[in-house]
C-alpha positions as CSV (number, residue, x, y, z in Angstrom):
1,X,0.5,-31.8,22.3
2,X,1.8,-30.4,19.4
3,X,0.5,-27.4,17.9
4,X,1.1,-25.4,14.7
5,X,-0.1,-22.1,13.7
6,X,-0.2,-21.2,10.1
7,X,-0.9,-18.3,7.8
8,X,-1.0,-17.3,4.0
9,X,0.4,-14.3,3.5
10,X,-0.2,-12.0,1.1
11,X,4.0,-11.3,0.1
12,X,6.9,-13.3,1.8
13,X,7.6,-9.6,3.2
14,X,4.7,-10.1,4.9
15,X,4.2,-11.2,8.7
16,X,0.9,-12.2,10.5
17,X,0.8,-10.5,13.7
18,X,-2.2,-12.9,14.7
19,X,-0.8,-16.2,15.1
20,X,2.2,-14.4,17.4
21,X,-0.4,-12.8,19.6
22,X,-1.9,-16.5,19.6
23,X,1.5,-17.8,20.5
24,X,2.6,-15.4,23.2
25,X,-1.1,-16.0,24.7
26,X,-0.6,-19.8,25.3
27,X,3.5,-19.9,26.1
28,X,2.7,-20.7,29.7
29,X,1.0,-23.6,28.8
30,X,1.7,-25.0,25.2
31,X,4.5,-25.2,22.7
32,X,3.4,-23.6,19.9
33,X,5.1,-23.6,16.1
34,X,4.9,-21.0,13.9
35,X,5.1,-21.9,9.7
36,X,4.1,-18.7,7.4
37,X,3.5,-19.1,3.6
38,X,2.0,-16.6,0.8
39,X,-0.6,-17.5,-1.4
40,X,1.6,-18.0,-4.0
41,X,3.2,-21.1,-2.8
42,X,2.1,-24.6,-4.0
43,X,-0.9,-26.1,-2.1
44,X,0.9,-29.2,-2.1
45,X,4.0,-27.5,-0.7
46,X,2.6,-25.8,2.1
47,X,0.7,-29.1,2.6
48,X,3.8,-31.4,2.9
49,X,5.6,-28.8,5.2
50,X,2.7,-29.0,7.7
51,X,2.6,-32.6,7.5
52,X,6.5,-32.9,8.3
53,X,5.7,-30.9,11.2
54,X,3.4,-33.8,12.6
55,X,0.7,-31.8,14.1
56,X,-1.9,-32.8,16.7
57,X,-3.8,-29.3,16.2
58,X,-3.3,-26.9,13.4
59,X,-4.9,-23.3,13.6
60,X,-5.2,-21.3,10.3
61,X,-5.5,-17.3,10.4
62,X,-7.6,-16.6,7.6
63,X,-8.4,-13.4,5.9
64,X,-9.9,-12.4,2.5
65,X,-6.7,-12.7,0.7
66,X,-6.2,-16.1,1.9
67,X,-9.3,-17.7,2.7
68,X,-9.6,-20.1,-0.6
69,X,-6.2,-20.9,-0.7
70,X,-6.3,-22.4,3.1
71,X,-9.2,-24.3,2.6
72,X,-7.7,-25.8,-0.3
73,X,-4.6,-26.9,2.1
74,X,-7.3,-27.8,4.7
75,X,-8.9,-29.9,2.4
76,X,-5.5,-31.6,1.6
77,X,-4.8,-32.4,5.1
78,X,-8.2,-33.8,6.3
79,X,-7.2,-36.4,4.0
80,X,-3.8,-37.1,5.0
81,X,-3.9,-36.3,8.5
82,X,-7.3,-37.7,9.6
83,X,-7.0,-37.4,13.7
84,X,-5.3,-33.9,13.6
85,X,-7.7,-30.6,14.8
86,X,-8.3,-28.2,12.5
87,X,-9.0,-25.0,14.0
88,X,-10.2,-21.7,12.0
89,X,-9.7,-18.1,13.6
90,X,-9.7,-14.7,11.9
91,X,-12.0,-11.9,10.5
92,X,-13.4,-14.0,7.4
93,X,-14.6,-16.8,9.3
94,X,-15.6,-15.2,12.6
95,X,-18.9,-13.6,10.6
96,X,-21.5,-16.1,8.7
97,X,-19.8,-18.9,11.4
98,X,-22.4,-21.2,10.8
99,X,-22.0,-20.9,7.0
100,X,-18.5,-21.4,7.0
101,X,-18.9,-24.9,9.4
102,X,-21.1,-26.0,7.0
103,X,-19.3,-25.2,3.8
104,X,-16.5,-27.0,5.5
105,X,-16.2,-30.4,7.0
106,X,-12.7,-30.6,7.1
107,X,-13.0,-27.9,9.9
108,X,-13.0,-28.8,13.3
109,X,-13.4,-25.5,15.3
110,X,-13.6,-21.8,14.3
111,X,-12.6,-19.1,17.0
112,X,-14.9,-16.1,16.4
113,X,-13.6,-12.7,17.1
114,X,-10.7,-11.9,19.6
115,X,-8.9,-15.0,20.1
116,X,-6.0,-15.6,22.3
117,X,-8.4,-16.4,25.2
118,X,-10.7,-18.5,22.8
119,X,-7.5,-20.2,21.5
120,X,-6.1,-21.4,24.7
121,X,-9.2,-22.3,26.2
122,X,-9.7,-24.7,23.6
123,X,-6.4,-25.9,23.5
124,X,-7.4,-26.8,27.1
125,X,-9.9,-28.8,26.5
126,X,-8.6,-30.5,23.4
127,X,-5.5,-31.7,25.8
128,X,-8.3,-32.4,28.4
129,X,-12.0,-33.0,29.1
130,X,-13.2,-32.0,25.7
131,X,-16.1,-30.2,26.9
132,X,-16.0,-27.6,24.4
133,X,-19.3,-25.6,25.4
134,X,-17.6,-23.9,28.1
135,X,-15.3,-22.1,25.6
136,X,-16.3,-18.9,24.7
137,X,-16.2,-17.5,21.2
138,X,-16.0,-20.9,19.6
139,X,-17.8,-22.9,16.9
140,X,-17.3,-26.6,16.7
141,X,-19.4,-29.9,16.0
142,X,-20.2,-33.1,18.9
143,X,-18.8,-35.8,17.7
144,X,-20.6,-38.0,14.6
145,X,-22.4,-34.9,14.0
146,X,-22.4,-32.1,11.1
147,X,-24.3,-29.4,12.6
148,X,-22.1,-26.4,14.5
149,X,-23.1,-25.7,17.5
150,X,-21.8,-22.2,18.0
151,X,-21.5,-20.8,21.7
152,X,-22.1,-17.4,23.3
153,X,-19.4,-14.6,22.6
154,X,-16.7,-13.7,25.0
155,X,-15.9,-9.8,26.9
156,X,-13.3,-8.1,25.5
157,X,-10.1,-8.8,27.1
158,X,-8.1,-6.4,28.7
159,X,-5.4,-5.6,26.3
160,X,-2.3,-5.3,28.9
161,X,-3.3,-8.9,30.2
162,X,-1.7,-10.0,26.4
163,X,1.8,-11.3,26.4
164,X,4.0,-9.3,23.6
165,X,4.1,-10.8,20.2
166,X,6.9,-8.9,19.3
167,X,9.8,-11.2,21.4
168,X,10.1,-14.2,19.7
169,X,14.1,-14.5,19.4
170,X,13.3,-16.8,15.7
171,X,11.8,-13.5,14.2
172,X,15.4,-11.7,15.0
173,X,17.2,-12.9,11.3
174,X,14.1,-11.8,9.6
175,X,13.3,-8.5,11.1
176,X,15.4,-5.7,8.7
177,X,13.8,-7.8,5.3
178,X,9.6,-7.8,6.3
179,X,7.6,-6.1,7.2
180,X,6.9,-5.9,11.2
181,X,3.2,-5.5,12.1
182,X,2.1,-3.3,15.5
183,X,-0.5,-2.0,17.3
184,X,-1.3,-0.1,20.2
185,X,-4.7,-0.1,20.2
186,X,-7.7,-2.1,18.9
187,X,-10.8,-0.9,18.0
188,X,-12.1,2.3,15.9
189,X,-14.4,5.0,16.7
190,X,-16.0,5.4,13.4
191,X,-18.9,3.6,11.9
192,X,-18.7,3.4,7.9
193,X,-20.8,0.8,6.5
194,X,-18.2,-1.2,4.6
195,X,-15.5,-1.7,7.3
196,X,-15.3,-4.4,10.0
197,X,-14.1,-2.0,12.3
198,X,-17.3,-0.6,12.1
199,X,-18.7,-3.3,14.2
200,X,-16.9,-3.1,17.4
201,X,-17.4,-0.5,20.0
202,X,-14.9,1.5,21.5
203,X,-11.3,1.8,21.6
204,X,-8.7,0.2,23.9
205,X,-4.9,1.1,24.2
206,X,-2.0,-0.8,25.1
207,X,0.4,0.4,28.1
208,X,2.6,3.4,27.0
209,X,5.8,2.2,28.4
210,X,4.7,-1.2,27.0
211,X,5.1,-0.1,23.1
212,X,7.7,2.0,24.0
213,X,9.6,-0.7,25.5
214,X,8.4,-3.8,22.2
215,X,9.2,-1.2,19.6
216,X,12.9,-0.2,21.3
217,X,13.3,-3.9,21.0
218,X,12.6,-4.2,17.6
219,X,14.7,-1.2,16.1
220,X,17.4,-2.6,18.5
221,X,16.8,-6.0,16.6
222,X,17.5,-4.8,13.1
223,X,13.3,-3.2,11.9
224,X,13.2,-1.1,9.1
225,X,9.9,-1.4,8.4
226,X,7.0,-1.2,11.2
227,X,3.2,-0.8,10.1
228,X,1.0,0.6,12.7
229,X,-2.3,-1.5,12.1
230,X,-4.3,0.8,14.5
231,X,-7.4,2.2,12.6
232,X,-7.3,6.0,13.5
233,X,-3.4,6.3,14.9
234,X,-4.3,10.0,15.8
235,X,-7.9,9.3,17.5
236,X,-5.9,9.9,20.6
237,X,-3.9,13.1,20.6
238,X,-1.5,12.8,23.6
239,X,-1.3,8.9,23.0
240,X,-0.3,9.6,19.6
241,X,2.2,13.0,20.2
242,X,3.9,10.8,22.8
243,X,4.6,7.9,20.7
244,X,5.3,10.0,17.6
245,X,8.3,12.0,20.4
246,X,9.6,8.6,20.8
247,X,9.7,7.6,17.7
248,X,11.6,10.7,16.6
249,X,14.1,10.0,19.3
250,X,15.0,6.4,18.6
251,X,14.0,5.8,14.9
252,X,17.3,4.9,13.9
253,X,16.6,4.5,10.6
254,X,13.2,2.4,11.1
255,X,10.7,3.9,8.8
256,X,7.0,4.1,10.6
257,X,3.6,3.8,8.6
258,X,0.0,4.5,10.6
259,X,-3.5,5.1,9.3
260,X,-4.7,8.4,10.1
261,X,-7.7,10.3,9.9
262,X,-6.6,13.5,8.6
263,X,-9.3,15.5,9.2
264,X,-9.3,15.8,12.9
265,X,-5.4,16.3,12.7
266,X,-5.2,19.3,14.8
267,X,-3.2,22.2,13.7
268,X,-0.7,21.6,16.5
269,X,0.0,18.2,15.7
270,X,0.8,19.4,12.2
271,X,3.4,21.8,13.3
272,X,5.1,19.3,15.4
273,X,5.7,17.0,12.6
274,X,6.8,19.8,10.3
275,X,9.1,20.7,11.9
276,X,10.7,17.6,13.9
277,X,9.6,14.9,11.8
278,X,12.8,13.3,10.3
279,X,12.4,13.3,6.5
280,X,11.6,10.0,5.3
281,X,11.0,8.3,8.7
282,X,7.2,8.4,9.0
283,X,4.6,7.6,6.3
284,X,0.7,8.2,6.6
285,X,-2.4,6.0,5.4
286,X,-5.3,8.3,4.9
287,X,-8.8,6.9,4.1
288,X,-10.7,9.2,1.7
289,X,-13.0,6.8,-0.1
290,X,-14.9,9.6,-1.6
291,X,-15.8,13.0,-1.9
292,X,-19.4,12.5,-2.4
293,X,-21.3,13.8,0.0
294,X,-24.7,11.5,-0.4
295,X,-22.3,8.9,-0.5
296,X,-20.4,9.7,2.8
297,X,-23.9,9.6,4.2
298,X,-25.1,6.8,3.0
299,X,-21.9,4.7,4.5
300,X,-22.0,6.4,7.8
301,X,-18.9,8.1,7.1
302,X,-18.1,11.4,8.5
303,X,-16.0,13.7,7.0
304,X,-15.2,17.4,6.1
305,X,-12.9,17.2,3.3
306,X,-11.7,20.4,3.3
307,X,-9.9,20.0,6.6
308,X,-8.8,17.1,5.3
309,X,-7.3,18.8,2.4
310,X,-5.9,21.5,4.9
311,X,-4.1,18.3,6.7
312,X,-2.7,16.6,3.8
313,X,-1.0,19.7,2.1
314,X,0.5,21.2,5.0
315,X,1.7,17.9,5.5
316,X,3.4,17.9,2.1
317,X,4.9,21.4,2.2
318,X,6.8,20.0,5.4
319,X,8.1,17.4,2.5
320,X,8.9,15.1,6.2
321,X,6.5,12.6,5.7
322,X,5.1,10.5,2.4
323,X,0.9,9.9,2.4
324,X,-0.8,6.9,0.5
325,X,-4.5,8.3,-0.1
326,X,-6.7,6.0,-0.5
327,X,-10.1,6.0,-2.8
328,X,-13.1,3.2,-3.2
329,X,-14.9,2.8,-6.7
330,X,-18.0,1.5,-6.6
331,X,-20.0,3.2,-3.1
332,X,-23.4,4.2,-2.8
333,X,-24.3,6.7,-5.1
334,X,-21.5,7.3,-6.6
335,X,-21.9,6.6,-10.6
336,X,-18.6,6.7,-12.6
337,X,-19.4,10.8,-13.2
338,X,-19.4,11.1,-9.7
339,X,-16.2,8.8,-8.9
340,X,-14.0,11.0,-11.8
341,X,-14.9,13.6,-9.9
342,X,-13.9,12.2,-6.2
343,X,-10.8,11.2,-8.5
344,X,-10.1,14.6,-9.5
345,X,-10.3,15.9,-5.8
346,X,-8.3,13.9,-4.3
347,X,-5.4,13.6,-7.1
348,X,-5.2,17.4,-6.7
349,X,-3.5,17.2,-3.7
350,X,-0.9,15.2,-5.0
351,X,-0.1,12.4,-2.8
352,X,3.1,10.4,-3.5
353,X,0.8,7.3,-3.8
354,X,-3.2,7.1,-4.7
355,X,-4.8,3.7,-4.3
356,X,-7.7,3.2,-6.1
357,X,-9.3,0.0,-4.7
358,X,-12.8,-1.5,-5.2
359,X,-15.7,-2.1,-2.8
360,X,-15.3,-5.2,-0.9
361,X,-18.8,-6.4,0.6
362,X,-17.1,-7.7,3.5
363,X,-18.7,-10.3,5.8
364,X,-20.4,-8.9,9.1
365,X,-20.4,-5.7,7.3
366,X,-23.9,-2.7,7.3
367,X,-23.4,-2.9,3.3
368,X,-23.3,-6.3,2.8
369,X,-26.6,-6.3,4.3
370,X,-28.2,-3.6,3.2
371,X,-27.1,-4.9,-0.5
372,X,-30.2,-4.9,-2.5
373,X,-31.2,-1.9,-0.9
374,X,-28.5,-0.1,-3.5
375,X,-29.2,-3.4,-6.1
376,X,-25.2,-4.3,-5.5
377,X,-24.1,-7.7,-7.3
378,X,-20.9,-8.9,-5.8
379,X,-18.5,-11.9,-5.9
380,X,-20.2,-14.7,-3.7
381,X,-16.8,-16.0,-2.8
382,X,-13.9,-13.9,-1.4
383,X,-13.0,-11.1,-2.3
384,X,-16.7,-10.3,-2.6
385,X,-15.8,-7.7,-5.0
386,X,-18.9,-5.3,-6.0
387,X,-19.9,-6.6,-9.8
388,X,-22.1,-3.6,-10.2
389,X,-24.8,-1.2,-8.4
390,X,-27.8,0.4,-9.2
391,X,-25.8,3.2,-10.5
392,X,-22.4,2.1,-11.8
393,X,-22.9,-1.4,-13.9
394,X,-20.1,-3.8,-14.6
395,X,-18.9,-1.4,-17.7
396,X,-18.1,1.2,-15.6
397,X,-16.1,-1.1,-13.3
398,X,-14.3,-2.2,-16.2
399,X,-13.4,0.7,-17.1
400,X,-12.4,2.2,-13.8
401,X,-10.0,-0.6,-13.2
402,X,-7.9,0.7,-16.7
403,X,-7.4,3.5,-14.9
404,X,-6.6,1.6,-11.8
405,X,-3.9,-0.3,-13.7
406,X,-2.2,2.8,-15.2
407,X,-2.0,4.9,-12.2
408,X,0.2,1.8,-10.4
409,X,2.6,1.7,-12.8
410,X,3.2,5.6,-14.0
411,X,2.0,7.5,-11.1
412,X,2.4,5.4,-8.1
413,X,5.9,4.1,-9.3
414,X,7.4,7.3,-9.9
415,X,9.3,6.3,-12.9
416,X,8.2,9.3,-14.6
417,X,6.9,12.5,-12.1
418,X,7.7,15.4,-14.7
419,X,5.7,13.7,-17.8
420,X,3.0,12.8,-15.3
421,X,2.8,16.0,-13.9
422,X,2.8,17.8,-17.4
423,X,0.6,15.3,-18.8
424,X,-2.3,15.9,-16.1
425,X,-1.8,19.5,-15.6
426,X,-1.5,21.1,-19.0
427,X,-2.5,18.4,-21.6
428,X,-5.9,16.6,-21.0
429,X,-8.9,18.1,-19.2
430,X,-8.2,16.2,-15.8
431,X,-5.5,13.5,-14.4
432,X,-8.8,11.3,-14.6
433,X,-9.1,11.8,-18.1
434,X,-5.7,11.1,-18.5
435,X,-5.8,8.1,-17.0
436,X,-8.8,6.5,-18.9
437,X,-7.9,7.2,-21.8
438,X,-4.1,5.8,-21.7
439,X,-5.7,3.0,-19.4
440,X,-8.2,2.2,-22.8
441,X,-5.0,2.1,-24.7
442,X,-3.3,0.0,-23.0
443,X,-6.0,-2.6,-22.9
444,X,-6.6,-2.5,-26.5
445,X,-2.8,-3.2,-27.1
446,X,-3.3,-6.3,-24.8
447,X,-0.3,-4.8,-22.5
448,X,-2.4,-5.6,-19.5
449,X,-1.8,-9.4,-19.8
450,X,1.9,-9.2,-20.9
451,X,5.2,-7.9,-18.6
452,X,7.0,-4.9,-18.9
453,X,10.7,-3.5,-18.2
454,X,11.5,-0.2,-17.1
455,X,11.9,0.8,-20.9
456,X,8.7,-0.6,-22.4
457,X,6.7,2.0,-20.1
458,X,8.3,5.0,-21.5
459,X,8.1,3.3,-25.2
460,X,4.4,2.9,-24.7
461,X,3.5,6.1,-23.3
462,X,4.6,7.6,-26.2
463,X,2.7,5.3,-28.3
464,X,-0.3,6.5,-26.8
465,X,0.6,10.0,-27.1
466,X,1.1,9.4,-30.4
467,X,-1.6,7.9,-31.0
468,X,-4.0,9.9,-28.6
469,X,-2.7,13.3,-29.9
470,X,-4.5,15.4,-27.4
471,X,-5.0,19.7,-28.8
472,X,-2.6,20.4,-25.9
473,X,-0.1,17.9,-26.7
474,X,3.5,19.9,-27.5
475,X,5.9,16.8,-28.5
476,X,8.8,18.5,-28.1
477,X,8.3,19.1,-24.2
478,X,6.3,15.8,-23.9
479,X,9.9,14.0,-25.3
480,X,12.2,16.3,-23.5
481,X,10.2,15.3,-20.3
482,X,10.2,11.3,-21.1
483,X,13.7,11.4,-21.6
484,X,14.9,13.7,-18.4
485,X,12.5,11.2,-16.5
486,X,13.9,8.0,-18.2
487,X,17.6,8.9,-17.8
488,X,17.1,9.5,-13.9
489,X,15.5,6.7,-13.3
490,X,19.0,5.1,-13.7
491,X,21.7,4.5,-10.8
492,X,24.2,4.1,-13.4
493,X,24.6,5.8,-17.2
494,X,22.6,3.8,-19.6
495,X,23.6,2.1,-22.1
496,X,20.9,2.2,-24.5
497,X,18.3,4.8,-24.7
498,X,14.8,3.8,-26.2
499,X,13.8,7.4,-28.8
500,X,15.6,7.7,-32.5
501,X,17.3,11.2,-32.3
502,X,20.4,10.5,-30.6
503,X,23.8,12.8,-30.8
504,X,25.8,12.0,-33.5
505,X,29.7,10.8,-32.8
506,X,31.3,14.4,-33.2
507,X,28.5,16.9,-31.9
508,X,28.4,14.5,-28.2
509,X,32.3,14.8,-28.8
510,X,32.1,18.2,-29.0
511,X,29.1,18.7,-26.7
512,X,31.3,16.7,-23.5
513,X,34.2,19.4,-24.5
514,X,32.0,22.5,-23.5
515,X,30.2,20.7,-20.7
516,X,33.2,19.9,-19.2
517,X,34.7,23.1,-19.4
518,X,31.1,24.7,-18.1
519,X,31.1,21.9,-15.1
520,X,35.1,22.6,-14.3
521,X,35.5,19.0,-14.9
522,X,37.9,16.6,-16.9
523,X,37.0,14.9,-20.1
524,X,37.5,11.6,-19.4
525,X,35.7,11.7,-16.0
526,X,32.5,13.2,-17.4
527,X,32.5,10.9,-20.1
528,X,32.8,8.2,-17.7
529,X,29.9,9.6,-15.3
530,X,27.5,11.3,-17.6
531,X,25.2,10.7,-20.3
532,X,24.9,13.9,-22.5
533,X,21.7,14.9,-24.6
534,X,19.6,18.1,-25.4
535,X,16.4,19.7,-25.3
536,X,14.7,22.5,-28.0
537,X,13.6,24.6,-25.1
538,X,15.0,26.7,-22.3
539,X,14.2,23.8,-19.5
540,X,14.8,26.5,-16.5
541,X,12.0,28.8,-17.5
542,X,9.8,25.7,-17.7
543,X,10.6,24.2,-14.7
544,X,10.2,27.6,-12.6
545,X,7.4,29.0,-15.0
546,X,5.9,26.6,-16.3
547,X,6.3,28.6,-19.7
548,X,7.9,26.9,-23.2
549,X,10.5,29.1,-25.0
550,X,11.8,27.3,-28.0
551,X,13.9,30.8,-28.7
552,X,16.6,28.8,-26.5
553,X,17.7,25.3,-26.2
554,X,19.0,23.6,-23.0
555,X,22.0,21.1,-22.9
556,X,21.4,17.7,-20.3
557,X,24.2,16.6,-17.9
558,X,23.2,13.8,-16.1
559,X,25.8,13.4,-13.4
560,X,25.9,9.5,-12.1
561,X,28.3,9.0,-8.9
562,X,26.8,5.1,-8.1
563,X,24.0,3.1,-6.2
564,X,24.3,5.1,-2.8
565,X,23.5,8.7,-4.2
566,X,20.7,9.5,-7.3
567,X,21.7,10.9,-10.5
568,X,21.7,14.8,-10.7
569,X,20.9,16.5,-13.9
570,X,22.3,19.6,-14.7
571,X,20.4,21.8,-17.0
572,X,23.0,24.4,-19.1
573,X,21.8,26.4,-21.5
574,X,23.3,26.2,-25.3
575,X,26.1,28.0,-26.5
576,X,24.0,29.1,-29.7
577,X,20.6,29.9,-27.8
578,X,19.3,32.9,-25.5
579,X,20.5,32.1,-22.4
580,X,17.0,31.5,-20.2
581,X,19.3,31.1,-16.6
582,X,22.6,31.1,-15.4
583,X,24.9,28.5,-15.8
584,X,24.0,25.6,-13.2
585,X,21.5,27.9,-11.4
586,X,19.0,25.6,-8.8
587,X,16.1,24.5,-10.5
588,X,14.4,23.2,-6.9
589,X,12.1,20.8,-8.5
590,X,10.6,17.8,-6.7
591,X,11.2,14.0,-7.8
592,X,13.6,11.4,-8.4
593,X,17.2,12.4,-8.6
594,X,18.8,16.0,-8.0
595,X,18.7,19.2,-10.6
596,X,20.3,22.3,-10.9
């Protein structure tokens, strides 16, 4: 029998960890295929591939970012491949089962819930008797008849009983260019109302010396990116230190991402990774969602922010390990007063990446059914994506997702930390603030439908600021900022620059002569390495003071050496001004690229 297991990723970087736990379960007993596509590829293509592939059973994972897609390829093959089995599986089809048999014909079976057992079972009895009631977990219709008949669930497994996933010797060529999936647990201990992993009880661990042994094998195969999908990585304290030891000893230059619940971090844990945490090597996921307290109620969600806040900046003064803090718009109530200010709170601590993401009303979920209760209006098709509540209408979500758009592209990029951090801190009322209102001006200018290179950002920020001309706007910082940013963003000099007031021919000529003497370097090799400009204000005593003295200018040397190493900018100040440090003293300021 010939069976294929498919998926629609969400990237080509992406890998579905499902469909290999499906494939490991069933080696003993069937030869299974693997095909993975992204959403992005041509029905028809993905389609035709399967078809080449001549399948007597196909299984589909299926999640909310693929769902429509695959049953338009289902759909497509029902009709060329009449006698093959088309078996569903996955989170978005193991809720509303019924539902989803009835929306689609083309469907033969859908596994609900944990599947490797479900999935060989009824590859059994498709190879044999066909008595498909005495599989567990499974939907599926008696022949010449449309309605499911859906049988009782199955017991967990035990999670040690699972073949590895992780050992397939065709993944090997693949491994250092995607990203590699990996759990060691299942299950979450929380109960917040708009997660699935609210639903199930409990939580179950893998074998220690199991993970240890799959992950040695995949740095030793060539990972460089692994994403712990475990819920709450740090629910188990010695579980967690002991994998976090390991991972410190044999990283290799894999990086490491987990979801953690920051607030329960205890303050041991912290001190561990501060100070043997490889810089770079580990990345955290932390799950705010809001700062409202009503709100946290209402979801089931507990929390005590201020520990959390506690977590996350000790965390960042190590400067070891990146965090992604994530918020959700549109929550119980929370009205758009409420969010800015969950914004506001959580942006103050400064995470390299804040994801503003929208409330789902996921399938199986306490908030999808308790909907009208808080009058929520949502997509009837996936992503279910809230349309409006009792307390933040459509106008609001409108609006909120300007400042979603923005954020991705100058904060979460990092293409421009200084202006950003100036802009937030010292020029509008809030980073919120900031964000709406540049995210307003960029929808009015219809940017939001059009691309954008690395130089049209920095040119339309300073539309805006031109435009927006906030009371605590000072142009001349807010320039000297966007250019510093825009020439470090660079692996190699630039050719071009994007703002009118260049150097003229014999004051850069002249300008290369002192820097050159300053730097101990020759002519020819600065003017080779370095882009030259200036700034009308002493750059040091901003950067350390946060103070603006125009009574002294500074001279830029941005120093490029190639694609291995960043650009460094040295900051001298001018022959002609008061002299606001010493030549080429550290500045010690965080973001892209290296300054002294």
């Amino acid at each position: 029998m010939n069976v294929v297991l498919a998926t629609l990723n969400a990237k080509y970087i992406h890998t579905s960890l499902a469909i290999r736990y499906l494939k490991a379960f069933c080696a003993e007993e069937f030869d299974v295929q693997l095909a993975e596509y992204t959403i992005k590829d041509p029905a028809m293509s993905i389609a035709a591939d399967l078809f080449s592939k001549k399948p007597d059973v196909i299984g589909f994972s299926c999640y909310i970012w693929n769902i429509e897609e695959t049953i338009t390829v289902v759909d497509m093959l029902r009709k060329v491949l009449p006698d093959v089995k088309i078996v569903l599986g996955g989170p978005e089809v193991s809720y509303d089962t019924a539902e989803w048999m009835n929306r689609l014909p083309a469907v033969d079976f859908i596994v609900m819930g944990e599947g490797e057992e479900t999935f060989r079972d009824l590859l059994r009895q498709i190879a044999g008797d066909r008595k498909y009631h005495f599989v567990f977990g499974l939907a599926y219709r008696k022949e010449g008849q449309a309605e499911a008949i859906i049988t009782p669930g199955r017991p967990k497994l035990d999670l040690n009983d699972i073949p590895s996933p992780q050992r397939f010797a065709e993944d090997i060529p693949t491994l250092r260019n995607r990203v590699v999936y990996f759990e060691t647990s299942r299950g979450c201990p929380f109960s917040c109302q708009f997660c699935l992993s609210s639903i199930e009880v409990g939580v179950r661990y893998f074998d220690m010396e199991r993970v240890k042994s799959d992950l040695s094998y995949l740095i030793d195969s060539g990972a460089k990116l692994i994403k712990f999908v475990d819920r709450t990585f740090n629910i188990k304290r010695d579980y967690a230190m002991e994998i976090f030891q390991f991972l410190i000893d044999n990283h290799r230059g894999c990086v490491f991402q987990f979801e953690i619940t920051a607030d329960i971090m205890r303050p041991e844990v912290l001190d561990f990774l501060a100070e043997h945490a490889p810089p770079g090597v580990f990345r955290f996921e932390i799950g705010v969602q809001s700062t409202n307290d009503p709100t946290n109620l209402a979801v089931q969600r507990r929390q005590n922010f201020a520990k959390l806040s506690r977590t996350v900046n000790k965390i960042k003064e190590s400067r070891n390990i990146d965090q992604h803090l994530d918020l959700i718009a549109g929550l119980p109530h929370e009205d758009y007063d409420t969010f800015r200010k969950t914004f506001n709170d959580v942006f103050a601590l400064r995470p390299e990446e804040l994801q503003l993401g929208f409330l789902k009303m996921l399938r199986g979920t306490g908030l999808r059914l308790d909907a009208a209760k808080y009058g929520y209006v949502y997509m009837e098709r996936a992503p279910y994506e809230m349309l409006g509540s009792d307390v933040m209408p459509f106008s609001d979500i409108v609006r909120i997702k300007r400042v979603e758009d923005v954020l991705e592209k100058y904060w979460n990029a990092h293409r421009m930390d200084r202006t950003m951090e100036y802009l937030v801190t010292t020029v509008y009322p809030s980073p919120f603030d900031f964000f709406q209102r540049f995210g307003d001006y960029w929808e009015s200018r219809g940017w939001s439908r059009i691309g954008h290179q690395l130089e049209d950002l920095f040119i339309r920020l300073w539309s805006f600021l031109e435009a927006d001309r906030p009371e605590g706007l000072d142009t001349d910082v807010a320039m000297a900022l966007l250019k510093i940013d825009y020439y470090l963003q660079h692996k190699y000099k630039p050719r071009k620059t994007w703002w009118e007031d260049r150097l003229e021919k014999k004051d850069w000529m002249q300008g290369l002569r002192w820097a050159a003497e300053k730097l101990g370097m020759e002519e020819r090799e600065l003017q080779k390495k370095a882009a030259l400009d200036r700034i009308p204000f002493d750059y040091g005593a901003w950067v350390q003071e946060g103070r603006t003295d125009k009574t002294a200018g500074t001279a830029l040397v941005i120093l490029y050496s190639g694609e291995d190493e960043p650009p460094r900018l040295v900051a001298l100040p001018l022959p002609d001004g008061q002299a606001a440090a010493a030549d080429q003293q550290s500045l010690s300021e965080s973001g892209k690229g290296q300054e002294s």
